[in-house]
C-alpha positions in Angstrom: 105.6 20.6 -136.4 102.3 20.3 -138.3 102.5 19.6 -142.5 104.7 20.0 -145.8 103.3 19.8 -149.3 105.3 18.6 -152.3 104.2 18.7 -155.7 105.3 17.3 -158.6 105.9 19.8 -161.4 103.3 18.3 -163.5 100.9 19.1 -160.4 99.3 15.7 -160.5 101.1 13.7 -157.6 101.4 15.3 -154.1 103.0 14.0 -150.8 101.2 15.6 -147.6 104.1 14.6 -144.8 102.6 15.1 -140.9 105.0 15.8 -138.4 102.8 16.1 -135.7 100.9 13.1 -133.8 96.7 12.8 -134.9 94.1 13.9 -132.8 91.4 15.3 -133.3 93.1 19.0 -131.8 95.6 18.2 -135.4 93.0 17.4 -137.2 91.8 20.2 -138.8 95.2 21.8 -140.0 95.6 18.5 -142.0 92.6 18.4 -143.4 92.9 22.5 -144.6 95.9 21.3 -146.2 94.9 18.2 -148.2 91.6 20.8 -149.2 94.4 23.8 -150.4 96.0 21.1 -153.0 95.4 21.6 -156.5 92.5 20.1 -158.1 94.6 18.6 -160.6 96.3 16.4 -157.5 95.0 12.9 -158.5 97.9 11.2 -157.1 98.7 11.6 -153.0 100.4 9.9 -150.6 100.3 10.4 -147.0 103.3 10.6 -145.2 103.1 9.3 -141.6 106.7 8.8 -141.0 107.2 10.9 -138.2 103.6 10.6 -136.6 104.3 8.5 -133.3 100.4 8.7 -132.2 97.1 8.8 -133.6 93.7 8.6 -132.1 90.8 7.8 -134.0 91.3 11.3 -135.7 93.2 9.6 -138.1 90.3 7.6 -139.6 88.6 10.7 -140.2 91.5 12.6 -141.9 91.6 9.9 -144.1 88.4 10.0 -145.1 88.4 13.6 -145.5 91.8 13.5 -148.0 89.8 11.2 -150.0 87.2 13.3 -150.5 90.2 15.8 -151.7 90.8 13.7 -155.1 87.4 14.6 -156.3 84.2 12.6 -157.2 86.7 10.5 -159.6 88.8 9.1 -157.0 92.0 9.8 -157.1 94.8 7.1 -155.4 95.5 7.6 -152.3 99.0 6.0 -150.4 99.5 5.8 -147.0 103.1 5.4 -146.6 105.4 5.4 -143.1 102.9 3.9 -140.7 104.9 3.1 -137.6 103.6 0.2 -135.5 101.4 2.5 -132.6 99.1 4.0 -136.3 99.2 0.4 -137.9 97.8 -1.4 -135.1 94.9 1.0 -135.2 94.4 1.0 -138.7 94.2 -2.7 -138.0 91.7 -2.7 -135.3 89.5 -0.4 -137.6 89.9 -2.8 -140.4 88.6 -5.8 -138.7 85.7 -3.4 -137.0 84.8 -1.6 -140.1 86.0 -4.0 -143.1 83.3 -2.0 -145.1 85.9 1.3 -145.2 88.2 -0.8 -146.2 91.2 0.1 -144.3 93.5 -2.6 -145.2 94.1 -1.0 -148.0 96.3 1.7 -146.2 98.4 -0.8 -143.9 102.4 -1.9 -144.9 102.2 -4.5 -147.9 98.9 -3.6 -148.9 99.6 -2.7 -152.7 
């Protein structure tokens, strides 16, 4: 349980997978791991698949993984979000539009 890093061989794109739920006792394994990615990791997607539960932790790992892909940005995917992390990043999208969340649920891009 915990993470798994791929990179692609050109170093740019990375998936971080999580096979553990979110909380904020999870919390800062995953964030050490998006920090250890290369700097030249402009591309990541966050793999949720297996992540049954997440607390409001998750909110904060996300923000955190942004600030991963530098002061440029950097695109960030959210991919896998089963229905127990959707509904929260739902809640925090109509609670905090300003982070804008909605841009991590299903269908988004």
């Amino acid at each position: 349980m915990g993470t798994h890093v791929s990179l692609n061989p050109g170093g740019t794109t990375a998936t971080l997978t999580v096979d553990t739920d979110i909380d904020d006792q999870t919390r800062p394994d995953l964030e050490a791991a998006a920090a250890a990615l290369p700097a030249s990791v402009c591309d990541l997607t966050l793999d949720l698949g297996r992540v049954r539960f997440v607390d409001s932790a998750v909110l904060h790992l996300i923000l955190a993984v942004r600030e991963c892909l530098g002061p440029d940005g950097g695109r960030l995917q959210v991919a896998g979000l089963g229905r127990q992390p959707s509904r929260l990043m739902g809640l925090a999208t109509d609670l905090w539009p300003e982070a804008r969340w909605e841009e991590y649920l299903p269908g988004a891009r």
